[in-house]
N, C-alpha and C positions, 0 to 999 in steps of 0.2 A: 464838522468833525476836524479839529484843527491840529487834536494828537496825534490824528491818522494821517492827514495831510505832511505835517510837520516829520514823524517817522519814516514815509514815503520817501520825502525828499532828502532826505539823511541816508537812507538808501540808494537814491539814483544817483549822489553825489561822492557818496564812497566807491563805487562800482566807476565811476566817471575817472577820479583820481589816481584809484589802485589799478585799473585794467586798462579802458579806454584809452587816457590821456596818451601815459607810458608805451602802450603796443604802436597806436596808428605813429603820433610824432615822427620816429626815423624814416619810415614810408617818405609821409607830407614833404619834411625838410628834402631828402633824399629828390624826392619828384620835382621841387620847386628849382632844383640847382641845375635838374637834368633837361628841364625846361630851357633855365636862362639862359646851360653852354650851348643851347641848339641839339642837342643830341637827339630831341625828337622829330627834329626832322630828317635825319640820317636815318633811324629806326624807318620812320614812315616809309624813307623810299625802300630800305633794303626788304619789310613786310607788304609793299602794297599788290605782289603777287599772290601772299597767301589773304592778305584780308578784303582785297575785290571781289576777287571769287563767292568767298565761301560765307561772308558777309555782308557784302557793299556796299561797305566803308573804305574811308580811304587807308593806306600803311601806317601812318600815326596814330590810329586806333590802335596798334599792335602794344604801341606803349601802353596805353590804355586800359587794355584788356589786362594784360601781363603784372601792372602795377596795381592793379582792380582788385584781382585776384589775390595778391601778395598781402596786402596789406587788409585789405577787406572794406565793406564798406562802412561811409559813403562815399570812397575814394575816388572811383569812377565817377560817377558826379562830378565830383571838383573839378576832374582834369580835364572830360569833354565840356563841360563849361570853359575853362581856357581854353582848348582847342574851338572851341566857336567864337569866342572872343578874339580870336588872334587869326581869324576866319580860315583856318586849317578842312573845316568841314564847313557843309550845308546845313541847315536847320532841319532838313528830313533825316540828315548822314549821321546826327549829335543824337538825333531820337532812335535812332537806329542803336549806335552806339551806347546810350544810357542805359537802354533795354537788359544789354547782357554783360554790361560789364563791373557794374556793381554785385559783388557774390562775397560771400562768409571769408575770412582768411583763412592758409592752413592752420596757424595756431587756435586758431576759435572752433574751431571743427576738432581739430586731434585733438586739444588741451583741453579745452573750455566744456566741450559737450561730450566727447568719448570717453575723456578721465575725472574730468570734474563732475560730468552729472551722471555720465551711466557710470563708470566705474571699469571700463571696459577698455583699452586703446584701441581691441581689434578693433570695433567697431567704426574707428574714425577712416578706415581704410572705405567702410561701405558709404558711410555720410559721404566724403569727399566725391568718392565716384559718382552716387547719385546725385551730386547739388554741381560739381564742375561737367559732367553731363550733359546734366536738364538745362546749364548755361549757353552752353554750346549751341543745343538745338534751339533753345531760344533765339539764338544769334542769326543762325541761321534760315526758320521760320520769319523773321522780322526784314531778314536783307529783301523780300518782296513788300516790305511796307512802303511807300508810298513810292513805288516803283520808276513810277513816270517823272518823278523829281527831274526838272529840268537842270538843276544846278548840278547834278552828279558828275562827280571827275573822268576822266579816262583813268586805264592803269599803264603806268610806267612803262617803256618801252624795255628796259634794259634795267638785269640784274647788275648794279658798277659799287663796289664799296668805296673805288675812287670819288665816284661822283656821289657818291654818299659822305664820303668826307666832307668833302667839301660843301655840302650843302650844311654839314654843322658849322663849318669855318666862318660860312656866310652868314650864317643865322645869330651865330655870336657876338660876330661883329655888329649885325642891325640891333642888336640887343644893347650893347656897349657898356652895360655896367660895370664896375670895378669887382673884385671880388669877394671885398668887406660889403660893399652894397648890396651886391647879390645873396651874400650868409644872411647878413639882418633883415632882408626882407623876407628868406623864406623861414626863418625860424618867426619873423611876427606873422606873419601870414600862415602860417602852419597855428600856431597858436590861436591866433582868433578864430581860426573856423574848428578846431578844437573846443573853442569856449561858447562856440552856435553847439554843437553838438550835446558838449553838458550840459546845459539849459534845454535841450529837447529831453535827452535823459532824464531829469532832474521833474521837466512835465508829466512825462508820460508815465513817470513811475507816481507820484501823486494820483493824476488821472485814472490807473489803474489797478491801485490800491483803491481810490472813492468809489469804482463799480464794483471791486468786488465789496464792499461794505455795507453800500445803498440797496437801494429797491431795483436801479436797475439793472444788476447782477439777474435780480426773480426775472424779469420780462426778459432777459435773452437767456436763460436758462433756461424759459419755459419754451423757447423756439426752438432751442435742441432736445428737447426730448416732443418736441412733434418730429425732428425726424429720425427719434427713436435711436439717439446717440449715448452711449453709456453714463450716467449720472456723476460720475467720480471724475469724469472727463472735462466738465461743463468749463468746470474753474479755469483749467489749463487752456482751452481753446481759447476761452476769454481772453485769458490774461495775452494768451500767445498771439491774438490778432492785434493788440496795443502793443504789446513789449515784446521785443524776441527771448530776450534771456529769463525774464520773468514766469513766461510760456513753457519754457524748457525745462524749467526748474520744477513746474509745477506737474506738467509730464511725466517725469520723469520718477516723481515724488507719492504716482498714483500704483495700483495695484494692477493695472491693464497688464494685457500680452504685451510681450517685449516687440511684433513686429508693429500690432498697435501704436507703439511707443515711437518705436524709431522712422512709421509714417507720419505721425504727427509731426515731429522733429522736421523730417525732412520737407515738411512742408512749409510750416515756419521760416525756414531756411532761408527757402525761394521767396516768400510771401514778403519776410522781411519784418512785418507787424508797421502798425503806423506811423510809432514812433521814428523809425529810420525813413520810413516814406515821406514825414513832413521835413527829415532834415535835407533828402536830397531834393523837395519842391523847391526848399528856402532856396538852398545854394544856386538851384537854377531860374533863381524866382529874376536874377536880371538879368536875361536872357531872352529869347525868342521861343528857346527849346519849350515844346508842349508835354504836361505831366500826364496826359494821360495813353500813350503809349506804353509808360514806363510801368503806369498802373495796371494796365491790362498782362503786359509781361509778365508779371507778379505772379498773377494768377498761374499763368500758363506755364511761368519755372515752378513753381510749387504742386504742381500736376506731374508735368513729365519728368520729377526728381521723384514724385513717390513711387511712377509707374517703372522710372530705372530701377529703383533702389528694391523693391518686389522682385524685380528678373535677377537682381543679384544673391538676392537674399534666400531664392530656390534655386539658382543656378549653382552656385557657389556651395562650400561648408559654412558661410557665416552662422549658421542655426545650428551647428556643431556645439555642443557643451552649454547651449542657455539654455536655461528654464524660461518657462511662457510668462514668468514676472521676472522682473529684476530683482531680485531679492538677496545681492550683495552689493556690497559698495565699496572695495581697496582705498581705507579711507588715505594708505602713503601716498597714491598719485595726487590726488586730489588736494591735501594738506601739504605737500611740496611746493605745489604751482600754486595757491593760492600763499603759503608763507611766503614763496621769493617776492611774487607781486606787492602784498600788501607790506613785506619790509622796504623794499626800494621804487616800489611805483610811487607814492604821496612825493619822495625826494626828488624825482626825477621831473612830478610835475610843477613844484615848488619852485625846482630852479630856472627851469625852462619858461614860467609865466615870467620869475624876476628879469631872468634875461632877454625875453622878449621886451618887458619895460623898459628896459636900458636903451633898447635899439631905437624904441620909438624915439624915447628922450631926448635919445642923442639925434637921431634924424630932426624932432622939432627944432633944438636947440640949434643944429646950423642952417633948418629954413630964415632963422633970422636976421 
């Protein structure tokens, strides 16, 4: 099928371009710089009262978490990979850490899924709470994973922003890079694992387009309806266990109840699909950290975000004014956020690969 293939990947590489590239980028750059002034380790110490406790990991997960969140994933990934490289944590403390700190960003949540797919904003209010939640307790549930870790740190004796300073002073310093040094590397560095990510993109939509076309779309289709799962659903579950966006799209696109709708969503959420799961293996693939804590997590944020997202959804008015289908769609949100993206995301990732070129260039050119 190689028009199907070939449309696929024309698909995962526009979505790559207009959205991906453009959103995560200022995150990446942003975190690589806040890296090299030392600043996370100032963070680490001022956080490692609130992050021993209630997750234990060390305070420099605090950046972690925080920039995780911000920008979305695989971004957590990236960065407790440096923090294990740069042996800030333990190899139990980094699996700890990956667990909960890769999650949706708010703009993918409010924009992406509340206005772009349901049509809805309120709704991004109940997404977020069920997905940064169910992250939490995951966080929390996992700080007894491998408990006995002999490498686990103490915590800091004393709240000092002094001594916090200066821990970035110092860190700066062992760093020493110049500050043209330090730009160019995080904008190439930022870019290439942008360009790991398109390429997962670019697979999984291929891949996910060829099952639902083939035969084996029939044999997992025929497994959910052994357990008696609504038929118009099948497509989406599929698609949403390979692709998250593809998943949502297709969700969202069915006749189901709306809380139907918006558990599946939130499950996705946590679960992530595979696509994102092979890109945070790769990133951690030279490392020590083990992928399958991170996989089991999965499971367990994509549970306890549906079983929040439920208490809020009868707790709450959210079920105020929707009908049991979605059956509008305010195409203004939707056609806004997707016009600004696809007018200036392609430019923004244009310039950025050229300028990343340049840096390499020029760093080859005075290796010589």
């Amino acid at each position: 099928m190689p028009g199907v293939a070939l449309e696929a990947s024309k698909q995962g590489l526009e979505l790559w371009w207009t959205i991906v590239f453009p959103s995560l980028l200022p995150f990446f750059i942003i975190a690589e710089l806040l890296f090299g002034f030392g600043i996370v380790h100032g963070v680490g110490m001022l956080s490692e009262r609130l992050m021993r406790p209630l997750f234990n990991v060390p305070g420099s997960g605090g950046f972690v978490w925080i920039m995780g969140m911000a920008s979305g994933y695989p971004a957590g990934a990236k960065w407790t990979r440096e923090l294990r490289l740069s042996g800030q944590v333990s190899r139990v403390e980094a699996e700890r850490l990956v667990s909960f700190t890769n999650a949706s960003s708010p703009l993918f949540i409010l924009s992406a899924v509340a206005v772009g797919f349901f049509g809805d904003p309120s709704l991004g209010i109940l997404f977020a709470a069920g997905h940064y939640g169910g992250s939490i307790l995951v966080g929390i549930a996992m700080r007894f994973y491998g408990y006995k870790d002999n490498q686990t740190r103490s915590v800091s004796r004393s709240f000092s922003i002094k001594q916090a300073v200066l821990e970035v002073h110092k860190a700066r310093l062992q760093d020493g890079r110049p500050l043209g040094h330090l730009l160019g590397e995080a904008v190439t560095k930022s870019v290439q694992t942008l360009l790991l990510i398109g390429g997962f993109i670019m697979l999984f939509s291929v891949l996910t387009q060829l099952i639902r076309e083939g035969v084996t779309f029939h044999y997992l289709s025929f497994f959910l309806k052994v357990l008696n799962i609504d038929e118009q659903l099948h497509m989406a579950i599929i698609s949403g266990i390979f692709e998250l966006t593809t998943g949502i799209g297709a969700v969202t696109s069915t006749t189901a109840p709306l809380l139907t709708q918006i558990l599946l969503v939130s499950f996705m959420l946590g679960f992530h699909g595979f696509s994102i799961q092979a890109q945070i293996a790769s990133i951690l693939s030279d490392t020590d950290i083990r992928f399958m804590p991170y996989l089991w997590a999965r499971l367990l944020h994509g549970v306890t975000a549906c079983l929040l997202v439920t208490i809020l959804y009868y707790t709450t008015d959210a079920a105020a004014g929707h009908s049991l289908a979605v059956s509008y769609q305010p195409e203004y949100y939707k056609q806004t956020y997707m016009d600004f993206m696809t007018s200036f995301g392609p430019l923004v990732t244009i310039i950025s690969i050229f300028t990343a070129v340049l840096f390499l260039w020029r760093k080859r050119k005075q290796s010589y």
